[in-house]
Gaussian input, Z-matrix of N, CA and C with variables (Angstrom, degrees):
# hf/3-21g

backbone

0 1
 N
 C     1     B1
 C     2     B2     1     A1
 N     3     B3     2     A2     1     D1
 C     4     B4     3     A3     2     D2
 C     5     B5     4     A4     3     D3
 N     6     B6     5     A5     4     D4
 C     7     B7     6     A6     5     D5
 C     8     B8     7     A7     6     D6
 N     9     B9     8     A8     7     D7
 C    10    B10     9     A9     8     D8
 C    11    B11    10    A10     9     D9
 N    12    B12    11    A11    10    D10
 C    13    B13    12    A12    11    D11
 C    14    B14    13    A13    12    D12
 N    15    B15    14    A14    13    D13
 C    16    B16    15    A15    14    D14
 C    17    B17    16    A16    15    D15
 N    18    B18    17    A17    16    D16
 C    19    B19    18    A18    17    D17
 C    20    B20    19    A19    18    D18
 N    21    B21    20    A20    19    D19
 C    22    B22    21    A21    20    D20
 C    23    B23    22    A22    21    D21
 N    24    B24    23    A23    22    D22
 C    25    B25    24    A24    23    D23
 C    26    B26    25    A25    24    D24
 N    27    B27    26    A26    25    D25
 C    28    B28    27    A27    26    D26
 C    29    B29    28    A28    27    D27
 N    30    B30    29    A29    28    D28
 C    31    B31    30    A30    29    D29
 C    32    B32    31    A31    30    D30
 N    33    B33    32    A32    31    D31
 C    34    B34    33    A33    32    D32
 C    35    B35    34    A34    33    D33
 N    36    B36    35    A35    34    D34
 C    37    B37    36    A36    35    D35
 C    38    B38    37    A37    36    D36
 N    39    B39    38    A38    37    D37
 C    40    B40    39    A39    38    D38
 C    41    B41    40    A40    39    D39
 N    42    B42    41    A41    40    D40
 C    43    B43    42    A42    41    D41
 C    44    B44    43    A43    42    D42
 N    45    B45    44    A44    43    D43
 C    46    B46    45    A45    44    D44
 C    47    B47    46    A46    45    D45
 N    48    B48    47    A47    46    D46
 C    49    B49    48    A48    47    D47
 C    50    B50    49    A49    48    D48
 N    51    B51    50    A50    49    D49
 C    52    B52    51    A51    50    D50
 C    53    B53    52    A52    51    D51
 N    54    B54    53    A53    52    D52
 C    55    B55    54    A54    53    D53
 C    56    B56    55    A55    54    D54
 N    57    B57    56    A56    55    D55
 C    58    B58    57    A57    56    D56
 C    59    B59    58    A58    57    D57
 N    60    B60    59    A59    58    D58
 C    61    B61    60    A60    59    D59
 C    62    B62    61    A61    60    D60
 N    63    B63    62    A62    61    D61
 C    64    B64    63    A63    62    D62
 C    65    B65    64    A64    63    D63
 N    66    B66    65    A65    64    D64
 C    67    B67    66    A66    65    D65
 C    68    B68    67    A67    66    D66
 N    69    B69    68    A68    67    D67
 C    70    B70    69    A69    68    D68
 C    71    B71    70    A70    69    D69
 N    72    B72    71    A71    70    D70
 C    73    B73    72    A72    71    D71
 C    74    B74    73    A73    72    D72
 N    75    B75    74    A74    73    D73
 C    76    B76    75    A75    74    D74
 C    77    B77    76    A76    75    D75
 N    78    B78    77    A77    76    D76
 C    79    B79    78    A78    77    D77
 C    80    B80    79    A79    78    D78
 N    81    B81    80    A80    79    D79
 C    82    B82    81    A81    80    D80
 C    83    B83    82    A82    81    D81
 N    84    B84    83    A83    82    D82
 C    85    B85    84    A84    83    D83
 C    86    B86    85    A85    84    D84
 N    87    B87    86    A86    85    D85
 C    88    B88    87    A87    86    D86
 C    89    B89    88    A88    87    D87
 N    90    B90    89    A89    88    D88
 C    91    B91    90    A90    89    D89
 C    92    B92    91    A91    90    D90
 N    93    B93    92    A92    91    D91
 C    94    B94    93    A93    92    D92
 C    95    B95    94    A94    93    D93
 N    96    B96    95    A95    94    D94
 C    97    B97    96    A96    95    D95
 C    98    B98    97    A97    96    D96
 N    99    B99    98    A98    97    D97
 C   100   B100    99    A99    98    D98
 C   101   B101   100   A100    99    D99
 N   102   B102   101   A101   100   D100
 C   103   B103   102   A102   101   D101
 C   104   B104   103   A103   102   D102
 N   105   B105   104   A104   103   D103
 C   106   B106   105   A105   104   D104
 C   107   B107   106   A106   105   D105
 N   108   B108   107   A107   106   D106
 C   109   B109   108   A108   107   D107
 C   110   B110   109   A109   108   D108
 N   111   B111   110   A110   109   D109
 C   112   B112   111   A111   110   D110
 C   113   B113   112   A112   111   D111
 N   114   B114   113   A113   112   D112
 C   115   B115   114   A114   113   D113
 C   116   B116   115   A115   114   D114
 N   117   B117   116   A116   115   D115
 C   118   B118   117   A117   116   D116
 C   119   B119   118   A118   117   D117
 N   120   B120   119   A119   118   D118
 C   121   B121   120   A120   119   D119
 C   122   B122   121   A121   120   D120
 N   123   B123   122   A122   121   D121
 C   124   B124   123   A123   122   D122
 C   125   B125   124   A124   123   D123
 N   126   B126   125   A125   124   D124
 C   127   B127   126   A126   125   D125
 C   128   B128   127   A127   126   D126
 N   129   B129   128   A128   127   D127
 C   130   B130   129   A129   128   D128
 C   131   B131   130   A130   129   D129
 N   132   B132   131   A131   130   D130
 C   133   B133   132   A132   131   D131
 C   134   B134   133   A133   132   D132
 N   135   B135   134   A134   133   D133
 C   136   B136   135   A135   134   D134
 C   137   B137   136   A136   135   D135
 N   138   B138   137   A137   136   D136
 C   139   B139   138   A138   137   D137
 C   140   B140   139   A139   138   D138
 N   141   B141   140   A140   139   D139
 C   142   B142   141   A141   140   D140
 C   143   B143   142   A142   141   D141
 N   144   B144   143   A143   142   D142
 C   145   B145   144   A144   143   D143
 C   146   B146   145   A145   144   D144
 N   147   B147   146   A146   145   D145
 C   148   B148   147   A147   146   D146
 C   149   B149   148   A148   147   D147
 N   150   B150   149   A149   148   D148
 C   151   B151   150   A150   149   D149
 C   152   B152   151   A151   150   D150
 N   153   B153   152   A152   151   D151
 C   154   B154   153   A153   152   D152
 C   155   B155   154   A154   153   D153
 N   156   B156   155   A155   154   D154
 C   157   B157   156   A156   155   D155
 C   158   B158   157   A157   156   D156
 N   159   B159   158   A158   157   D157
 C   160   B160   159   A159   158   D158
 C   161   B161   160   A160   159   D159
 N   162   B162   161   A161   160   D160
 C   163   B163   162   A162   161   D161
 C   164   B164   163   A163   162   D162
 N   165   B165   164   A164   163   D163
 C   166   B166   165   A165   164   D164
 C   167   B167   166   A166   165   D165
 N   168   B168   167   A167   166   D166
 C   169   B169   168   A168   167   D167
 C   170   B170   169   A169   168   D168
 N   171   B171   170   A170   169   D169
 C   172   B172   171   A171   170   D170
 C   173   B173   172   A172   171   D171
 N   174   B174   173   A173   172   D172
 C   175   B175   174   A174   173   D173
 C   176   B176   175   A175   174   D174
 N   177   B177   176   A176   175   D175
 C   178   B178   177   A177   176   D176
 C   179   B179   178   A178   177   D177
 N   180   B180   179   A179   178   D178
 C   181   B181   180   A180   179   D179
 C   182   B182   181   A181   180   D180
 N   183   B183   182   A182   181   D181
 C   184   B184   183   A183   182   D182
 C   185   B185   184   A184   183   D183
 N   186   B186   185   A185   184   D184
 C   187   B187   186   A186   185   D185
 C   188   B188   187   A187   186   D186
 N   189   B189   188   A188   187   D187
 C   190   B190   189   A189   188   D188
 C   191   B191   190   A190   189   D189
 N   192   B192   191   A191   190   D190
 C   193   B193   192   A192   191   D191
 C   194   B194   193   A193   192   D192
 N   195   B195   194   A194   193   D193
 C   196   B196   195   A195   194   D194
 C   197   B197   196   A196   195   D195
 N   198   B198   197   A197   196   D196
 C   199   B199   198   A198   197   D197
 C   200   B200   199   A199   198   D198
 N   201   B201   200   A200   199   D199
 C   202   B202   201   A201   200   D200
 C   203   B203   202   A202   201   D201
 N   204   B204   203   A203   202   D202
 C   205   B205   204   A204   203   D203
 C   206   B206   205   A205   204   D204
 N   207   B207   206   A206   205   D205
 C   208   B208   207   A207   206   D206
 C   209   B209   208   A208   207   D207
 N   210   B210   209   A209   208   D208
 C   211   B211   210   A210   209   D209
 C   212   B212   211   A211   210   D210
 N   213   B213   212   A212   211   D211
 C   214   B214   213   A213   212   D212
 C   215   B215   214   A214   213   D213
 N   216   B216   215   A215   214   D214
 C   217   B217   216   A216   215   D215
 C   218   B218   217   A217   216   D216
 N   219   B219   218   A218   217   D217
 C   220   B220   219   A219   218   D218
 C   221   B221   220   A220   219   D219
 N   222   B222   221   A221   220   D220
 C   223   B223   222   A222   221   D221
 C   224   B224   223   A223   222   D222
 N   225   B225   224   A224   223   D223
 C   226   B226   225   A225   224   D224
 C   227   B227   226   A226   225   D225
 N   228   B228   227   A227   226   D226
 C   229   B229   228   A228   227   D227
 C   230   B230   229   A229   228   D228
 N   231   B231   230   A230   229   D229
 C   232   B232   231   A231   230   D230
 C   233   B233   232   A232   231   D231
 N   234   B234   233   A233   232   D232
 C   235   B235   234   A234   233   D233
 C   236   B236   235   A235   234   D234
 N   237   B237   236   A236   235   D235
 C   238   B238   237   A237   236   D236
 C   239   B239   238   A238   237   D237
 N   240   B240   239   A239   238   D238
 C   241   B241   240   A240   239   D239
 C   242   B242   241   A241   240   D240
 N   243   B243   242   A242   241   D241
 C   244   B244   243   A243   242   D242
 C   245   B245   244   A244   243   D243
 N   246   B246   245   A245   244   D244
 C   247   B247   246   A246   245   D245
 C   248   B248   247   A247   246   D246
 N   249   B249   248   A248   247   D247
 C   250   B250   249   A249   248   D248
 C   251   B251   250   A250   249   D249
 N   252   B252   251   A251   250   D250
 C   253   B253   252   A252   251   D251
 C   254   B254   253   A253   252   D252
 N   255   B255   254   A254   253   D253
 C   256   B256   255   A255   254   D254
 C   257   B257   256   A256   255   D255
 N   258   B258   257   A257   256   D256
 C   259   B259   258   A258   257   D257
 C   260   B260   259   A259   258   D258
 N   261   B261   260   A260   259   D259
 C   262   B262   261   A261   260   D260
 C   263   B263   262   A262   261   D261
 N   264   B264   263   A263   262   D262
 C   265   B265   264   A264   263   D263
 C   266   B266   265   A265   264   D264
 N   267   B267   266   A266   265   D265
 C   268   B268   267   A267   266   D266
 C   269   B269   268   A268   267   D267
 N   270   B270   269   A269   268   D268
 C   271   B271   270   A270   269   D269
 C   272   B272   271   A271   270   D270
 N   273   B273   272   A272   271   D271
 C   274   B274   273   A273   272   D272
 C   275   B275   274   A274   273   D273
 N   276   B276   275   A275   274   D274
 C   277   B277   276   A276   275   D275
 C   278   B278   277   A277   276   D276
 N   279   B279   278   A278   277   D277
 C   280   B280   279   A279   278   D278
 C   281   B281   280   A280   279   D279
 N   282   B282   281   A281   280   D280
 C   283   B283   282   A282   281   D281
 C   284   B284   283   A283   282   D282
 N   285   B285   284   A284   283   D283
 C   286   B286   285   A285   284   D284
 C   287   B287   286   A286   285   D285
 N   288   B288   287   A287   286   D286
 C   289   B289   288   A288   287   D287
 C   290   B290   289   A289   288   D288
 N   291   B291   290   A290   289   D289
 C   292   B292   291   A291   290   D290
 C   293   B293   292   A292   291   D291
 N   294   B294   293   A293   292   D292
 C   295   B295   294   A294   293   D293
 C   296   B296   295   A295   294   D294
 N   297   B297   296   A296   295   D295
 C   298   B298   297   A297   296   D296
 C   299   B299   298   A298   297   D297
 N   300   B300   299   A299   298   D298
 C   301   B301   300   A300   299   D299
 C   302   B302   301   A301   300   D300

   B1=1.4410
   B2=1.5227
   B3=1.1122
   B4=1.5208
   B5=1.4018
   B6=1.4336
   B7=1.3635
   B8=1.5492
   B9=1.4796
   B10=1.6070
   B11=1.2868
   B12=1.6031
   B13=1.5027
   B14=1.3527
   B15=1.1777
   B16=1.5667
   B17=2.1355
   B18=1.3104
   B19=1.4539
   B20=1.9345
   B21=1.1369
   B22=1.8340
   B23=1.6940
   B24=1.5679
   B25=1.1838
   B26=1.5232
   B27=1.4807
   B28=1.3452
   B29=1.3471
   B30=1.2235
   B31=1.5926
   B32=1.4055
   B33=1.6274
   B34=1.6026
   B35=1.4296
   B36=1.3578
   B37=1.3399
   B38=1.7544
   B39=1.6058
   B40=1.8965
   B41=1.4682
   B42=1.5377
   B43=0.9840
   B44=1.2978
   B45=1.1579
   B46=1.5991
   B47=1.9428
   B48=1.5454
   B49=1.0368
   B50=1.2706
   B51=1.6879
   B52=1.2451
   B53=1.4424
   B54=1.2189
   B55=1.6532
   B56=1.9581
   B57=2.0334
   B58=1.2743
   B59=1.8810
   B60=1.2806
   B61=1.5383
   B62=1.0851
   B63=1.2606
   B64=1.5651
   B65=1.4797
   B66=1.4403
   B67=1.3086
   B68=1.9745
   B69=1.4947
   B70=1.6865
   B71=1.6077
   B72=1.0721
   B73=1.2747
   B74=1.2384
   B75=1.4952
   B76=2.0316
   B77=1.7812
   B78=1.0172
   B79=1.9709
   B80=1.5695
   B81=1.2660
   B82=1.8659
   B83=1.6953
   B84=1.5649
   B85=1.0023
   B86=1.3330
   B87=1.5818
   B88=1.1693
   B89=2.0157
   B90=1.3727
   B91=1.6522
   B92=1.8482
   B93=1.5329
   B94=1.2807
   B95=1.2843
   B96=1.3721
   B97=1.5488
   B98=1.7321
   B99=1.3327
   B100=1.7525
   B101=1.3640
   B102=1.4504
   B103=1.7261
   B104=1.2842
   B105=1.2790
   B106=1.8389
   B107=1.7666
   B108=1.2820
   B109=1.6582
   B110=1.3812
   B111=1.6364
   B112=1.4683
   B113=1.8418
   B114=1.2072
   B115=1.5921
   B116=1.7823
   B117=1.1295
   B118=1.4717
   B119=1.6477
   B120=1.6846
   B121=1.9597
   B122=1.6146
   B123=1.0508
   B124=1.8816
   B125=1.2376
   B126=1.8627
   B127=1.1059
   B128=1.7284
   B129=1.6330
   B130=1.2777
   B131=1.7352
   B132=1.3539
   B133=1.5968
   B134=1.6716
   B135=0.7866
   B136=1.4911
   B137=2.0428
   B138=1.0559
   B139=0.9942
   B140=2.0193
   B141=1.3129
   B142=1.3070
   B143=1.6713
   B144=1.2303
   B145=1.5464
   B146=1.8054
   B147=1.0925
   B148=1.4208
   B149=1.6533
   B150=1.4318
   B151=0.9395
   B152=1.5762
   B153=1.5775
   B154=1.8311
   B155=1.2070
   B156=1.1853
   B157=1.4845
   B158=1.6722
   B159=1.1691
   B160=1.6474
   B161=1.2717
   B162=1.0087
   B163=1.7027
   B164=1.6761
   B165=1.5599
   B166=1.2595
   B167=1.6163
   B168=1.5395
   B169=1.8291
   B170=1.7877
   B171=1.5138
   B172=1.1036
   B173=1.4860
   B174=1.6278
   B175=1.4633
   B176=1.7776
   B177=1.4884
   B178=1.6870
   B179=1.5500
   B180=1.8429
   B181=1.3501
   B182=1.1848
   B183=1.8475
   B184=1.1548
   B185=1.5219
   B186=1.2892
   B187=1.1771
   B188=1.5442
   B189=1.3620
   B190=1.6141
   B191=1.8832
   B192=1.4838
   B193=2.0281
   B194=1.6146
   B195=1.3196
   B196=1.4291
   B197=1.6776
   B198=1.2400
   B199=1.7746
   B200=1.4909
   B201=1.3194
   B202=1.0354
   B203=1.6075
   B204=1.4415
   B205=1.4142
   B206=1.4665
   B207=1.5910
   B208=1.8721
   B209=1.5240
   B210=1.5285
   B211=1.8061
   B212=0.7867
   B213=1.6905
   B214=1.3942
   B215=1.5392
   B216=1.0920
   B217=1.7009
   B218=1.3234
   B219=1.2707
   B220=1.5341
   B221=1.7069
   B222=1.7791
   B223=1.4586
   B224=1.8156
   B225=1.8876
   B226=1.3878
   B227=1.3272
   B228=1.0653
   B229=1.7819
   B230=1.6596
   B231=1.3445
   B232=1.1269
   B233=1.8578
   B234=1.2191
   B235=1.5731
   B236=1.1484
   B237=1.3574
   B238=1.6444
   B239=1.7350
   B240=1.7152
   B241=1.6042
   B242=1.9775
   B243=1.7629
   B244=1.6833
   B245=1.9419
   B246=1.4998
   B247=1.2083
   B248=1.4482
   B249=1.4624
   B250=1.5674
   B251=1.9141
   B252=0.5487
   B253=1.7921
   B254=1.4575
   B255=1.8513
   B256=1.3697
   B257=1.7502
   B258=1.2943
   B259=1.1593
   B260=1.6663
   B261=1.1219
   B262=2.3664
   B263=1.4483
   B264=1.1499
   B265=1.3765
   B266=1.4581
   B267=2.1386
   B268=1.3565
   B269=1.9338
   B270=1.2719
   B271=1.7184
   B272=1.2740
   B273=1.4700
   B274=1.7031
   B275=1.6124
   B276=1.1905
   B277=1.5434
   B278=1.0586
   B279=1.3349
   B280=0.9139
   B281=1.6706
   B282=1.4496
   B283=1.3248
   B284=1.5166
   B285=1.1624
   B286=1.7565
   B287=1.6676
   B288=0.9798
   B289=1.6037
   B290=1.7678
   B291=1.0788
   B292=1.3290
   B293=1.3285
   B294=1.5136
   B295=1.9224
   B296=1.8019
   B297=1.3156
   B298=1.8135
   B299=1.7414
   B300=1.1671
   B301=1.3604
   B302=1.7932
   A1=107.23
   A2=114.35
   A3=117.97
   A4=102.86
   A5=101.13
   A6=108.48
   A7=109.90
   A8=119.61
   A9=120.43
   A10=104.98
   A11=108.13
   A12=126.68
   A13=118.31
   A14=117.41
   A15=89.36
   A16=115.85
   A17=84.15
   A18=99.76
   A19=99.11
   A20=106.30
   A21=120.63
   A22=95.81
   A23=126.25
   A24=128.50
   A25=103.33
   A26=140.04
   A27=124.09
   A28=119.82
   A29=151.81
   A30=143.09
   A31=74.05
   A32=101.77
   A33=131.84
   A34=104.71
   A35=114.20
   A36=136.53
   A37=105.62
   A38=90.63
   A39=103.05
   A40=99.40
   A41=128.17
   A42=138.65
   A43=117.02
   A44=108.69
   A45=147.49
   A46=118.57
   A47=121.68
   A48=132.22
   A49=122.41
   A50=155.46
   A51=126.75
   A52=134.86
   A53=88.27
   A54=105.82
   A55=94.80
   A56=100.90
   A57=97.15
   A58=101.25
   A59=93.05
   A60=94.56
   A61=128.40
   A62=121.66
   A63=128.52
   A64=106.59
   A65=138.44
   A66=122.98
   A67=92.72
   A68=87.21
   A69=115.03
   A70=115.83
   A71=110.77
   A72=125.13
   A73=133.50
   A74=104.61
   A75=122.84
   A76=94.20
   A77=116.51
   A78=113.19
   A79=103.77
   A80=79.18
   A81=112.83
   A82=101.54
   A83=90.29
   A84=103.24
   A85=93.92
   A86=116.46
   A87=118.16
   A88=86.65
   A89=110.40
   A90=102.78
   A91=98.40
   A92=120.67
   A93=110.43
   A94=122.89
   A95=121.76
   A96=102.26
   A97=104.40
   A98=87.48
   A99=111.27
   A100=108.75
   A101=105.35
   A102=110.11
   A103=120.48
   A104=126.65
   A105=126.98
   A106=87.01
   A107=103.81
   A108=135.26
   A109=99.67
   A110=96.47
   A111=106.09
   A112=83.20
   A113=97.86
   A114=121.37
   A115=112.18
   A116=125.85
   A117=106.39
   A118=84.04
   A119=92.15
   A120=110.85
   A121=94.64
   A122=100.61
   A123=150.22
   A124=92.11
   A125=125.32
   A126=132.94
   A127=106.45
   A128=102.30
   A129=95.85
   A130=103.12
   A131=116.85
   A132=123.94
   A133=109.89
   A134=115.61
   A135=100.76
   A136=108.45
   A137=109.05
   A138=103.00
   A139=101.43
   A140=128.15
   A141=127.14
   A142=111.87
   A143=126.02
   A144=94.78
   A145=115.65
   A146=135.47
   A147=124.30
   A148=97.09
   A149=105.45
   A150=125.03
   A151=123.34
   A152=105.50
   A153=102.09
   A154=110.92
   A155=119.01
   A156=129.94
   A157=118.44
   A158=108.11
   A159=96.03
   A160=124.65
   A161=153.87
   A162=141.12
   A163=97.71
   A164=103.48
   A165=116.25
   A166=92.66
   A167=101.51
   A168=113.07
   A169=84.67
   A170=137.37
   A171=134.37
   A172=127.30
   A173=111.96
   A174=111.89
   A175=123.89
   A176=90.27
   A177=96.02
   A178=109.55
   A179=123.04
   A180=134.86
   A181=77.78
   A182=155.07
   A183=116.29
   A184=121.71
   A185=119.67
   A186=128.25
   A187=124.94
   A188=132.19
   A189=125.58
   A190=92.25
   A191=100.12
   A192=114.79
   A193=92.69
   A194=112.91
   A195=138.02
   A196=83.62
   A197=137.33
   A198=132.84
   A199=126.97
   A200=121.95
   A201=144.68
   A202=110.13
   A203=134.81
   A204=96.37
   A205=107.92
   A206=105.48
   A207=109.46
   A208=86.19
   A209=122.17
   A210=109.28
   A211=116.50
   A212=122.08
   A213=130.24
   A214=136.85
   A215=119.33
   A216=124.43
   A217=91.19
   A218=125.49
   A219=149.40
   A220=106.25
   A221=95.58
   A222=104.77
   A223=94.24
   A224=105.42
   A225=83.43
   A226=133.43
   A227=128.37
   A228=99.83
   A229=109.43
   A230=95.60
   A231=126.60
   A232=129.47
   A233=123.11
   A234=125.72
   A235=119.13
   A236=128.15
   A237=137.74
   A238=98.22
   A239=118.25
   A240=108.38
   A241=113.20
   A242=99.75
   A243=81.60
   A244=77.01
   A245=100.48
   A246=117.97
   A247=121.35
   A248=139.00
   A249=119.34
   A250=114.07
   A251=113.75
   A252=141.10
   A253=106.81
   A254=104.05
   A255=103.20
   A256=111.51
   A257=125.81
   A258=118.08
   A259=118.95
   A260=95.67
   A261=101.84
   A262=91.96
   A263=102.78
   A264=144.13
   A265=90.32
   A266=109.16
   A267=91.72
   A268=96.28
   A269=108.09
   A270=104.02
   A271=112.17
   A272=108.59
   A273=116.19
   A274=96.06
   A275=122.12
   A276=141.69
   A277=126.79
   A278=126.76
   A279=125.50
   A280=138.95
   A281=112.99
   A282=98.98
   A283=126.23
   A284=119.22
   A285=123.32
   A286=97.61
   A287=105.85
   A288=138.15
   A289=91.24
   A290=115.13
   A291=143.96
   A292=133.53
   A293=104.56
   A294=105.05
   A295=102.96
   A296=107.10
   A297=120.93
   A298=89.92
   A299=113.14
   A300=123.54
   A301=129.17
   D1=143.50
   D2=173.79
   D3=-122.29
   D4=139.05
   D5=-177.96
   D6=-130.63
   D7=119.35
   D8=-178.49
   D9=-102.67
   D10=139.70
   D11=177.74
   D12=-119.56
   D13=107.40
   D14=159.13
   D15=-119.30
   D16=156.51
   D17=-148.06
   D18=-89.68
   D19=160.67
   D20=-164.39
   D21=-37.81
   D22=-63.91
   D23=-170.98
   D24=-53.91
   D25=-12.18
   D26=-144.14
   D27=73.72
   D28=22.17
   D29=167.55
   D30=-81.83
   D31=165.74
   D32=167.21
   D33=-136.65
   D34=131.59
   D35=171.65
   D36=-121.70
   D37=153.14
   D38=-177.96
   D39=-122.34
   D40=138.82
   D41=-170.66
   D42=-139.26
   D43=75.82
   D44=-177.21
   D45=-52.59
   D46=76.55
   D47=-156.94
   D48=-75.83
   D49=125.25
   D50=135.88
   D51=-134.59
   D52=133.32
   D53=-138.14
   D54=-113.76
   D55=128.15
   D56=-169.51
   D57=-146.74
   D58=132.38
   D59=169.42
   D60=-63.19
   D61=127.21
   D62=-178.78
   D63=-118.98
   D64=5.77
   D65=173.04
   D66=-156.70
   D67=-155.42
   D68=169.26
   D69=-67.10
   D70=-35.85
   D71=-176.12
   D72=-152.50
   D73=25.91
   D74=-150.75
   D75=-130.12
   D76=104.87
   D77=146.54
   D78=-112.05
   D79=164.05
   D80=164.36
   D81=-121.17
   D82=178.27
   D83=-168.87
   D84=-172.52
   D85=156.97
   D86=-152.86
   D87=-166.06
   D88=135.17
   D89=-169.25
   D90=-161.19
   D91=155.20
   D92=-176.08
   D93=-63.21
   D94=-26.13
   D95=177.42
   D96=-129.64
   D97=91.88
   D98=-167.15
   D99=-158.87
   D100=108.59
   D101=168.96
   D102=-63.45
   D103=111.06
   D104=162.94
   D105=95.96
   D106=-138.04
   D107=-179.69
   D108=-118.57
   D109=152.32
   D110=176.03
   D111=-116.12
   D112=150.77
   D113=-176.35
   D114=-103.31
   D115=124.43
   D116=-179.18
   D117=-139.39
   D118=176.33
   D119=176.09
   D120=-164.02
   D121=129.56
   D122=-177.89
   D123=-93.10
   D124=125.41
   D125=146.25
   D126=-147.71
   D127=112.54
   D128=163.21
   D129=82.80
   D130=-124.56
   D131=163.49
   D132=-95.41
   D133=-13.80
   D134=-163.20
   D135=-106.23
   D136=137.55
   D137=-158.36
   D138=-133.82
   D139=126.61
   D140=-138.85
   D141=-131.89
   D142=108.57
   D143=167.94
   D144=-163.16
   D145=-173.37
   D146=-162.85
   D147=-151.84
   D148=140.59
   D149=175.65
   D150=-164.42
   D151=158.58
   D152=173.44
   D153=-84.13
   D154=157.15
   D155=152.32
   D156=-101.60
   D157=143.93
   D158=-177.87
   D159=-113.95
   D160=161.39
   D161=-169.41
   D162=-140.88
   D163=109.66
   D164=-149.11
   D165=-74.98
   D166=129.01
   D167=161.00
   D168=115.65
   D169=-48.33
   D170=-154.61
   D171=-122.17
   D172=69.53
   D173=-163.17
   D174=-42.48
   D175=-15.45
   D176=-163.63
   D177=-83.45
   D178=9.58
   D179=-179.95
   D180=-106.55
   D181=-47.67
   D182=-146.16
   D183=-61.48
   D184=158.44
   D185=-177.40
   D186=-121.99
   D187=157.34
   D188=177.91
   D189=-99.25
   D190=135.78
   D191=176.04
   D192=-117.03
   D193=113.07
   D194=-177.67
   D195=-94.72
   D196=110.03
   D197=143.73
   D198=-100.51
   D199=143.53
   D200=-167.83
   D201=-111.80
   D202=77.92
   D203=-173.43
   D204=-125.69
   D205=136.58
   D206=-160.50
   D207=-100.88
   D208=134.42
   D209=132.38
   D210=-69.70
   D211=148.34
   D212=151.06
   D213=-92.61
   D214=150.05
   D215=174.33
   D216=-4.68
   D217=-82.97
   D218=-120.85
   D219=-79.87
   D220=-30.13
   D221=164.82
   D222=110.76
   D223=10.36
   D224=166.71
   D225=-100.49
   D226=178.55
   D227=170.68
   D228=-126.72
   D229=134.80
   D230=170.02
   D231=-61.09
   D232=89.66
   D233=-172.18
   D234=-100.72
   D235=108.67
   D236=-152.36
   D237=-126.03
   D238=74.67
   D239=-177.44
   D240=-104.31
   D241=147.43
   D242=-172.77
   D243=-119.28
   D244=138.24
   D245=165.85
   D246=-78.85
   D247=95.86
   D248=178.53
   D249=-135.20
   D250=165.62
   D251=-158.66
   D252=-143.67
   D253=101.82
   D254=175.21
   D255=79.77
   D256=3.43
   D257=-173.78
   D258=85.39
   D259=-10.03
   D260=162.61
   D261=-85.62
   D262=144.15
   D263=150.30
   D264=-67.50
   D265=122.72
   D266=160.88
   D267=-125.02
   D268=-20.19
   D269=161.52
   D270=-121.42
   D271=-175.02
   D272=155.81
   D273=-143.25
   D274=155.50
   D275=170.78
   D276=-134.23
   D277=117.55
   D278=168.75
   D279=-125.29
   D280=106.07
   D281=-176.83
   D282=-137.73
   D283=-171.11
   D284=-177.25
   D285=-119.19
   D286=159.45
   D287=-157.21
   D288=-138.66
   D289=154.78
   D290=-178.88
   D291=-166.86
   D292=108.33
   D293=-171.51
   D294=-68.71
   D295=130.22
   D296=-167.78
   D297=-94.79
   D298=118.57
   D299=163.10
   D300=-40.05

């Protein structure tokens, strides 16, 4: 999966995904600016998993991305992420996704 961002100032970053089942309810995932594997588990709608992000040149920005992501009825999905460093909470996000016809 590729995923494009671009960030409040306007920079754009690409976030280059690959993401593989390893159980009943277990993926990894593995992406360019991501320390190790991120671990997730699928049950039902809700779908769960944790990982670093890395900020290339400066380990002391990387951060842990806790995600939450629900489908809904409607078929949208729901993305609930808390950003933290060291165990602080330094954001929360929250948003909806929508498949465009």
């Amino acid at each position: 999966m590729v995923q494009r961002l671009t960030m409040e100032d306007g920079t754009r970053q690409q976030r280059d995904w690959h993401m593989r089942r390893v159980g009943a309810h277990r993926y990894e995932a593995t992406a360019n600016d991501m320390a190790e594997t991120a671990a997730g588990e699928a049950r039902g709608r809700v779908f769960h998993w944790r990982w670093t992000l890395v900020e290339a040149g400066n380990p002391l920005l990387d951060v842990t991305m806790e995600q939450w992501m629900y489908l809904m009825a409607n078929g949208a999905m729901l993305n609930r992420t808390i950003v933290s460093k060291l165990g602080i909470t330094l954001a929360e996000v929250t948003e909806q996704f929508e498949r465009v016809p």
